[in-house]
Backbone as a chain_set.jsonl record, in Angstrom:
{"seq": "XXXXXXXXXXXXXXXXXXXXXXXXXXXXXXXXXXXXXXXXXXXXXXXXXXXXXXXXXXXXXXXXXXXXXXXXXXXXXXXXX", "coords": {"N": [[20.283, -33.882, -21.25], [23.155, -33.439, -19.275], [25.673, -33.623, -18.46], [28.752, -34.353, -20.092], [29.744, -36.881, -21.851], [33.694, -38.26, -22.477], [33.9, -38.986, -25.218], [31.818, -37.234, -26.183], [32.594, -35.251, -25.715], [34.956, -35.032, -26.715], [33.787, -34.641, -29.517], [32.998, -32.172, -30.284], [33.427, -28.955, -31.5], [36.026, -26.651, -31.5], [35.139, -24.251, -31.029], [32.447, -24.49, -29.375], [33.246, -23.917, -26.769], [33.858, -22.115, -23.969], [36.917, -21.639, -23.173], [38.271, -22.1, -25.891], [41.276, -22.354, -26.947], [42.319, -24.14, -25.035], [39.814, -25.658, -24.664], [37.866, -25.796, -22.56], [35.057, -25.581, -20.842], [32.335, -25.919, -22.01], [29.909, -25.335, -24.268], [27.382, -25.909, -25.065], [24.813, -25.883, -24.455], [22.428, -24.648, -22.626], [22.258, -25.1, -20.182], [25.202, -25.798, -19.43], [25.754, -23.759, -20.324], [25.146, -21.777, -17.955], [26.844, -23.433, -16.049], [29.585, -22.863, -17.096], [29.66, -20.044, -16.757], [29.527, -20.281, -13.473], [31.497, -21.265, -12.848], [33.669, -19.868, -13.977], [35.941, -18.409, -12.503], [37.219, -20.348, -11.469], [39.268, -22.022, -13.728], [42.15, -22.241, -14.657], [45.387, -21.317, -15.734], [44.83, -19.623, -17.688], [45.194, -16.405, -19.519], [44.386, -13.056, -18.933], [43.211, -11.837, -21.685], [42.627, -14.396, -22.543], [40.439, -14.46, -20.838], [38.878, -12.601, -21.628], [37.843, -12.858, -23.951], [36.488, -15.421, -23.636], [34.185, -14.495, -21.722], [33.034, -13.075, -23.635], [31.906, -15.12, -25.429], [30.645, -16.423, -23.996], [28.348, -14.773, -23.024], [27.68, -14.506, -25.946], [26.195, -17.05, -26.288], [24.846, -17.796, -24.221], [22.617, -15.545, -24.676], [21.53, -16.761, -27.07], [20.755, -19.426, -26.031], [18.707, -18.533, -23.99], [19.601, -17.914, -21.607], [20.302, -16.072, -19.151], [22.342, -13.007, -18.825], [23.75, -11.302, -16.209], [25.678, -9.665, -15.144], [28.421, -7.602, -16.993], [31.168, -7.959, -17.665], [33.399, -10.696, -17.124], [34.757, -9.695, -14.727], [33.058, -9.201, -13.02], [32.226, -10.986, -11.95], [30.764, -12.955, -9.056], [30.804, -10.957, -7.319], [27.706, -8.651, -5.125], [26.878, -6.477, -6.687]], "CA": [[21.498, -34.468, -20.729], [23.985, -32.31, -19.082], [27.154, -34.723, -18.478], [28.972, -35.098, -21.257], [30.676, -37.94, -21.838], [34.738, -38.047, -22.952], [33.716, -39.136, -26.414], [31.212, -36.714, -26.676], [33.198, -33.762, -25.385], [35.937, -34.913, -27.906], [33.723, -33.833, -31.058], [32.175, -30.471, -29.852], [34.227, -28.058, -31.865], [36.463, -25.558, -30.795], [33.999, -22.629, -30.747], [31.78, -24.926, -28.314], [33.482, -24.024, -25.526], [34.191, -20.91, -23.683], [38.386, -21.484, -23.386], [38.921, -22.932, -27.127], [42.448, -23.371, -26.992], [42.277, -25.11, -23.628], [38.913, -26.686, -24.561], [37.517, -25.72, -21.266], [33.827, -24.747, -20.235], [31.632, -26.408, -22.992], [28.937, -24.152, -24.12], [26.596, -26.577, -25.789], [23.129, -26.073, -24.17], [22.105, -23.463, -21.581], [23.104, -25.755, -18.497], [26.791, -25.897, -19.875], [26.02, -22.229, -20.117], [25.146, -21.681, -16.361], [27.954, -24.055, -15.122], [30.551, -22.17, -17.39], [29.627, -18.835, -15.326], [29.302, -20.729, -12.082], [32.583, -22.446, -12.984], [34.524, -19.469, -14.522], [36.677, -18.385, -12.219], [38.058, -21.569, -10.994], [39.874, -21.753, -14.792], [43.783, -21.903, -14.398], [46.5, -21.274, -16.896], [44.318, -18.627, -18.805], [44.935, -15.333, -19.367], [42.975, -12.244, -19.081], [42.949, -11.881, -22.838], [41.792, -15.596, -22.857], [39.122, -14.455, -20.287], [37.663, -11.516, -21.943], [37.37, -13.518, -25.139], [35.673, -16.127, -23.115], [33.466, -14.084, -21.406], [32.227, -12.753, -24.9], [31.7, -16.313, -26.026], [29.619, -17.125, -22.911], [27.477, -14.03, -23.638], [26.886, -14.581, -27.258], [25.747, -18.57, -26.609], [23.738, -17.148, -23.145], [21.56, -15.075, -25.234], [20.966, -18.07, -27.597], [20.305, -20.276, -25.461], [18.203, -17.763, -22.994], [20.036, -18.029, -20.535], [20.577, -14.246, -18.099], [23.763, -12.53, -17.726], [23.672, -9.904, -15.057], [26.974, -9.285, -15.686], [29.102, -6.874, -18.456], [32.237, -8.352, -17.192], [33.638, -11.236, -15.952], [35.454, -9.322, -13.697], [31.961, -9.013, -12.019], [31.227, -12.118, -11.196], [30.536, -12.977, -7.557], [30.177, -9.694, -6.761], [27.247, -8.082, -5.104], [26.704, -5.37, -7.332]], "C": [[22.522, -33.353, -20.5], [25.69, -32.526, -19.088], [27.657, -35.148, -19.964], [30.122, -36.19, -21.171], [32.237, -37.244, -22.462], [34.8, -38.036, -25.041], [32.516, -37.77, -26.907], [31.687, -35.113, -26.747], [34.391, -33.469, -26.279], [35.363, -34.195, -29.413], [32.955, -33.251, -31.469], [33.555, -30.024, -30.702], [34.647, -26.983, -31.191], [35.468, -24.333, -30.531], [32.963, -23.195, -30.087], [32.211, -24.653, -27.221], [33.909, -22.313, -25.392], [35.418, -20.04, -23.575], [38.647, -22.355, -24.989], [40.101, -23.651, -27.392], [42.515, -24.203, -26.071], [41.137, -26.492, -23.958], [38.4, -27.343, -23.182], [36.204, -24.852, -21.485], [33.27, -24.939, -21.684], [30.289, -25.447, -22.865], [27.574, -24.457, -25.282], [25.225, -26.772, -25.93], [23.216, -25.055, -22.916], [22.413, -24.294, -20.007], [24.42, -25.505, -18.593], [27.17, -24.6, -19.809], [26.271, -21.739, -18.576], [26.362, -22.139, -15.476], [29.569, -23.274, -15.589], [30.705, -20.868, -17.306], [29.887, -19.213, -14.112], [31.006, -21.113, -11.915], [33.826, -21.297, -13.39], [35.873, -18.872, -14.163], [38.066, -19.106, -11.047], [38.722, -22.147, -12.491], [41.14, -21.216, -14.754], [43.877, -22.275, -15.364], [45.674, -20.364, -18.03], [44.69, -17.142, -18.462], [43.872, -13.973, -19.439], [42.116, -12.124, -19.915], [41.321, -13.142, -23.038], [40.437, -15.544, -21.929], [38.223, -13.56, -20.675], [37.484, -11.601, -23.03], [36.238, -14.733, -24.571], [34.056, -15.783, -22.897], [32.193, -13.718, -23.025], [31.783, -13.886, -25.345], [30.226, -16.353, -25.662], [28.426, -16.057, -23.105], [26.589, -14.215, -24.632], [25.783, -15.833, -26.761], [24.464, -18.057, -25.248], [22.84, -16.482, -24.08], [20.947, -15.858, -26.362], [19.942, -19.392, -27.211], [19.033, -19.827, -24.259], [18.171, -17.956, -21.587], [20.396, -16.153, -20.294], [21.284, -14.266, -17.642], [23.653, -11.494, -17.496], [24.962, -9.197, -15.48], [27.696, -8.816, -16.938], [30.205, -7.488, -18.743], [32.466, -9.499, -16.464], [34.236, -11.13, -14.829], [34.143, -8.746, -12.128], [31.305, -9.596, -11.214], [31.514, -12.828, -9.71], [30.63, -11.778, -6.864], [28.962, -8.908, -6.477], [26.193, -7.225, -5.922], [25.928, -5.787, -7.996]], "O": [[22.741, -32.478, -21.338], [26.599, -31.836, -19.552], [27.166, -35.967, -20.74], [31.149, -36.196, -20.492], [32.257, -36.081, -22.863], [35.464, -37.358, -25.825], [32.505, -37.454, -28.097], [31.342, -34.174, -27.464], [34.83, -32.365, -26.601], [36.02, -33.512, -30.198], [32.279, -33.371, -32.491], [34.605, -30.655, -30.582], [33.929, -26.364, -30.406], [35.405, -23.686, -29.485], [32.096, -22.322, -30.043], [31.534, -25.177, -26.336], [34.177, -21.519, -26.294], [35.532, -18.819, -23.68], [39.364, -23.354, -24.926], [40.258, -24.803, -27.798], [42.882, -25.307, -26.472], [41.295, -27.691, -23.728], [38.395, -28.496, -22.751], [36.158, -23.775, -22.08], [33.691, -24.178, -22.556], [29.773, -24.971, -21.854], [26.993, -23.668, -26.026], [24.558, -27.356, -26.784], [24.301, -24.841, -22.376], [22.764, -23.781, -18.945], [24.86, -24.863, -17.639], [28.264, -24.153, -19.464], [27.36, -21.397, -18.113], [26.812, -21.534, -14.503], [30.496, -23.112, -14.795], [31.758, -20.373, -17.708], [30.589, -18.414, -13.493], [31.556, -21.194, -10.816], [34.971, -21.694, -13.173], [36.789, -18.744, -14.974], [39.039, -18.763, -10.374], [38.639, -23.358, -12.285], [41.358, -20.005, -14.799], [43.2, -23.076, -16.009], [45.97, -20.49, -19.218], [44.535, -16.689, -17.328], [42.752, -13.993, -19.95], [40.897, -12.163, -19.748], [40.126, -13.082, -23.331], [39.503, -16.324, -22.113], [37.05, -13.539, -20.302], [36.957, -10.622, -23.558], [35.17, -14.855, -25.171], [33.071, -16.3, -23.424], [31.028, -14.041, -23.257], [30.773, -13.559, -25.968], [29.179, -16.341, -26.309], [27.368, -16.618, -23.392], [25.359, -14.183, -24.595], [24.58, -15.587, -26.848], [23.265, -18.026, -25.526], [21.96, -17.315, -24.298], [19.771, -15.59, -26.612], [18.992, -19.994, -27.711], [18.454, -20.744, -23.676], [17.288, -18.095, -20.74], [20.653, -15.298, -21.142], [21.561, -14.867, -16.604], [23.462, -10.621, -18.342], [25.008, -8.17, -16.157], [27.632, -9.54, -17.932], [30.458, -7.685, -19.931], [31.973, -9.608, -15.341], [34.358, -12.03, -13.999], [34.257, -8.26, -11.003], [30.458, -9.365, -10.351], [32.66, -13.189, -9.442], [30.481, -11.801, -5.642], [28.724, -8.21, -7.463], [24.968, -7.289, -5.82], [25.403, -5.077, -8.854]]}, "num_chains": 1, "name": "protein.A"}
C-alpha cells in the first residue's frame, strides 16, 4: 500500500518523514522513498538547513529500504550529471 490514509499519516512519527517539523515527505517504505526524491523539490516554506537535513534522512531510510540514490546532494537532483 502506498497511499496513506489521514489517520494513518497522523501516527507515523516525526522521524518518518523527510521534513519532521513540517511533517512532509513520509519515508515509510521504499515507494514513499522514491516519491520523496521525485517530490523534493516541490517542498515550500523549508529551508536549506531543513533540506540538507532532509536529504540525509532520505539517504539513511533509501539504503534501508534499497532503494538507489545517484545523488550526494539534493542540490543535484534533476540534473543530468
Amino acid at each position: 500500500m502506498t497511499e496513506l490514509s489521514e489517520k494513518q499519516r497522523d501516527r507515523l512519527d516525526e522521524d518518518q518523514f523527510a521534513f519532521p517539523k513540517q511533517r512532509k515527505e513520509p519515508l515509510n517504505n521504499a515507494t514513499h522513498v522514491r516519491n520523496a526524491m521525485a517530490r523534493f523539490n516541490q517542498v515550500k516554506g523549508v529551508s536549506d538547513e531543513d533540506r540538507d537535513e532532509a536529504w540525509s534522512r532520505i539517504k539513511r531510510v533509501a539504503k534501508k529500504h534499497g532503494v538507489e540514490v545517484r545523488e550526494k546532494s539534493w542540490r543535484e537532483l534533476g540534473s543530468e550529471s
